[in-house]
C-alpha positions in Angstrom: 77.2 242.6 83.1 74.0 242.2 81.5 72.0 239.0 82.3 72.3 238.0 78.6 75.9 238.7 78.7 76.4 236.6 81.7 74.5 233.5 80.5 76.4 233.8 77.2 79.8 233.7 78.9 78.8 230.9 81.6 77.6 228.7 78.4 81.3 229.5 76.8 82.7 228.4 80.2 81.0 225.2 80.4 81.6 224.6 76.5 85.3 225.1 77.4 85.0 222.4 80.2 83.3 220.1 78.2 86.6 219.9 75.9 89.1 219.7 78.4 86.9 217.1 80.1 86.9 215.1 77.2 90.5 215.6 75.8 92.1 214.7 79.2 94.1 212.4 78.8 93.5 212.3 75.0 97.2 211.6 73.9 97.9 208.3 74.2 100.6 207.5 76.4 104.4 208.0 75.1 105.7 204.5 73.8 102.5 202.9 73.5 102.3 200.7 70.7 100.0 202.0 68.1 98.6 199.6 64.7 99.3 201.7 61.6 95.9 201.8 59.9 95.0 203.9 56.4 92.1 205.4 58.3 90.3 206.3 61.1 86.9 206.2 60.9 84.3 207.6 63.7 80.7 206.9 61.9 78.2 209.1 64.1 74.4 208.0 63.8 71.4 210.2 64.1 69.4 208.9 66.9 67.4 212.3 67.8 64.4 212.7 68.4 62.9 213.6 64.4 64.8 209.8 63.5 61.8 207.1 64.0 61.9 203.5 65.1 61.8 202.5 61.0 64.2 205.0 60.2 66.4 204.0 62.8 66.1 200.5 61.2 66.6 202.1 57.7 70.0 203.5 58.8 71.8 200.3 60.7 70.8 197.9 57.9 71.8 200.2 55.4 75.4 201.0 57.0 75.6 197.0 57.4 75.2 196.6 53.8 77.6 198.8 52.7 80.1 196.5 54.8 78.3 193.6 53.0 79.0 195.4 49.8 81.9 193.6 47.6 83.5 197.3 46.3 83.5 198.6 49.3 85.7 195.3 50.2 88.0 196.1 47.4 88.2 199.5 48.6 89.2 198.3 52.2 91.9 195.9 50.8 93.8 198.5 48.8 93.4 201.3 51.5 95.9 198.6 53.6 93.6 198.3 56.0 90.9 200.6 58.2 90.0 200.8 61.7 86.2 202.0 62.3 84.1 202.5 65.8 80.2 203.4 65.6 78.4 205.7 67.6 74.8 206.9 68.1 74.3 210.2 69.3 71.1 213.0 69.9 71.7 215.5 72.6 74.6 216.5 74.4 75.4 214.3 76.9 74.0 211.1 74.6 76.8 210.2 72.8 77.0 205.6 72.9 80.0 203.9 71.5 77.9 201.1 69.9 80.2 199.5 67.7 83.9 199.5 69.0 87.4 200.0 67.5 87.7 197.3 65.0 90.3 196.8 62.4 89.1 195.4 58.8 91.9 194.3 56.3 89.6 191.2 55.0 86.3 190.7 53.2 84.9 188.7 56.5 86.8 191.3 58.8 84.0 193.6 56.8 81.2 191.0 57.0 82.0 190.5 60.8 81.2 194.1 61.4 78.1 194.4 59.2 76.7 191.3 61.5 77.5 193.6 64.5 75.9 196.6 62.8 72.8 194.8 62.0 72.4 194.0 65.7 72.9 196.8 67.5 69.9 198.2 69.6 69.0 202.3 69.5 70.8 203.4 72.7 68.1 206.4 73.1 64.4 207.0 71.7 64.7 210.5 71.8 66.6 213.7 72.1 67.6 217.1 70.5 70.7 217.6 67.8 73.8 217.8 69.4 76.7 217.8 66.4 79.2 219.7 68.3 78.9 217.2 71.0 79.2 214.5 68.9 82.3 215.7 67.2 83.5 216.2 70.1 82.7 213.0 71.7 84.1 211.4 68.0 88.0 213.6 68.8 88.2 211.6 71.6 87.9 208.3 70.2 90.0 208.7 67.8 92.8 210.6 70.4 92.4 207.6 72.4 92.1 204.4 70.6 95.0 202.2 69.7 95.3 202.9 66.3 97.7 205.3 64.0 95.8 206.2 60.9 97.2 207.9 57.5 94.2 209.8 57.9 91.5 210.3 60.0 87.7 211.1 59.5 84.6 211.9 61.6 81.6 211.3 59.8 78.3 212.7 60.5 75.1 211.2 59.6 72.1 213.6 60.7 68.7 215.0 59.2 68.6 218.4 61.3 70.9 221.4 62.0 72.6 221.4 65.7 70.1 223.2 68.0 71.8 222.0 71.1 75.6 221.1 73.2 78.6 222.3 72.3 78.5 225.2 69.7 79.2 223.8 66.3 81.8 226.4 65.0 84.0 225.9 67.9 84.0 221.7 68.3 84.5 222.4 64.0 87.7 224.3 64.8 88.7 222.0 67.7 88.2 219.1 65.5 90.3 220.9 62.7 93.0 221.8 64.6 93.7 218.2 65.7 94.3 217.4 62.1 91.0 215.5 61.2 88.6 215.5 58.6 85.0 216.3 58.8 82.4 214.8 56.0 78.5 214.6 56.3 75.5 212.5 55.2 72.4 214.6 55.0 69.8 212.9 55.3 67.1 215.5 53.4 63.7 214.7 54.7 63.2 217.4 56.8 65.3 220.1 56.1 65.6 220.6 52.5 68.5 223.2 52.5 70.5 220.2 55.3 73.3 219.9 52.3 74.3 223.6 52.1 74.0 223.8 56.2 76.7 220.8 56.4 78.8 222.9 53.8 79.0 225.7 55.4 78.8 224.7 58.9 80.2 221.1 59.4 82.7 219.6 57.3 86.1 220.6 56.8 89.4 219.1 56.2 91.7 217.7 53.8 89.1 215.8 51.1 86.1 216.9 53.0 82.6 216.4 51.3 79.1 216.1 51.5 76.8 213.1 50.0 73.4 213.5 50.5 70.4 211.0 50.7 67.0 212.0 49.5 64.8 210.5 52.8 65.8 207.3 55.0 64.9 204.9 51.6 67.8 206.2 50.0 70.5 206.1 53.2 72.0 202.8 52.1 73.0 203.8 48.7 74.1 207.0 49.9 76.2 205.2 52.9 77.8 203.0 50.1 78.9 205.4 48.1 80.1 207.3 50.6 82.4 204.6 52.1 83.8 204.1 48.6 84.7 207.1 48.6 86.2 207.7 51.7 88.0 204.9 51.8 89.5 205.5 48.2 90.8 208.7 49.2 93.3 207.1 51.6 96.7 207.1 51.1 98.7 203.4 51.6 100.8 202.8 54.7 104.1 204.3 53.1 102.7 206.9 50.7 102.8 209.8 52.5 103.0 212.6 51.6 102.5 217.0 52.0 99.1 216.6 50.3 97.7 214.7 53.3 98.4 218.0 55.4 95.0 219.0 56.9 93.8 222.1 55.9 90.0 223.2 55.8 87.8 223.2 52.8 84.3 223.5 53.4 82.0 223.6 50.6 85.1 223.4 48.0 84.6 219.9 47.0 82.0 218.8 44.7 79.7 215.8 45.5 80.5 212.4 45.0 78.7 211.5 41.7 77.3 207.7 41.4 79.3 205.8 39.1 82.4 207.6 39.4 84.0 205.0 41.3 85.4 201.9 38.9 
């Protein structure tokens, strides 16, 4: 076997292990009491190395106010409730559970989670882009935490295209296939074409779509909006129905446009 052929199929091999690593255990055990929640939500922060000690900054108090923001509140509040966990990521074994599980029915369950949002230090200065790590990392959480969502969402913030970890198109798939949905943030500062890369190559899913923010200024009003309208799209405990069946979408839904939201 050629030498390129062989480091291909040992980097497959140790891709592989990194999922089953991961996964083991993933199911939660049978019986185990699970709190029904309109959505899961895995909110994965760009802490690579191209994100800055201001833009760092520019992110966490902009995803804070957007829990400080009173629509998004309302949007909580009619979704029947939401269960969200943080996490900072770069390369691919620097993935930090920053913010855990928590469960937000009220306006000050909301405002409680900003405060912890606002304080949270950057678990790593530096660090290449790992997205297929990350989404990988993110399956996990939600395959393991306590909670039973209506639906549930990994969303990735992120100002590059994944040039390290676990290869994208197959943590995508693996992601897919457990019946989650994929959106993005891109953050457009660096990589000017970032919006078609996450259409094409990240999201997917039942709903799934792409907000972009022009540079690190405009993250908070693109984290707000996109909250709104994640949250919006959830269907109340109850509501069920064969539309929420996961199926994958990239690049098929348009982006969210400001002021669409009443």
């Amino acid at each position: 076997m050629p030498t390129n052929q062989r480091t291909r199929f040992r980097s497959l091999v140790c891709a592989l292990f990194l999922v089953l690593s991961m996964l083991k255990g993933a199911a939660p055990a049978a019986g185990q009491d699970r709190q029904t929640a309109g959505l899961e939500l895995v909110l994965l922060i760009d802490v690579s190395a191209s994100v800055s000690k201001l833009e760092y900054r520019l992110q966490i108090e902009g995803l804070a106010a957007a829990f400080r923001n009173p629509v998004v509140h309302e949007a909580i509040q009619a979704s029947g409730g939401i269960a969200v966990c943080v996490v900072q990521w770069a390369q691919r074994t620097y993935q930090y559970k920053s913010v855990d599980w928590t469960y937000l029915r009220l306006d000050t369950d909301a405002l409680q989670l900003a405060q912890q949002i606002a304080s949270m230090p950057r678990q790593t200065p530096s660090g290449q882009t790992a997205i297929g790590s990350a989404l990988i990392f993110g399956l996990n959480e939600l395959n393991t935490n306590s909670y039973a969502g209506l639906r549930r969402v990994i969303d990735v913030s992120g100002d590059g295209r994944s040039n390290d970890g676990f290869p994208l198109e197959q943590a995508r798939e693996t992601v897919l296939q457990h019946g989650v949905t994929i959106n993005g943030l891109a953050i457009l500062n660096e990589v000017s074409d970032l919006k078609e890369y996450f259409h094409s190559e990240l999201i997917g899913g039942h709903g799934a779509f792409v907000m972009t923010a022009d540079n690190y200024a405009d993250f908070p009003r693109a984290m707000r909006e996109k909250l709104i309208r994640e949250i919006h799209t959830t269907p109340v405990a109850g509501n069920t129905n064969s539309s929420v069946t996961v199926k994958a979408q990239v690049g098929m839904t348009p982006e969210f446009q400001p002021g669409s939201v009443r």
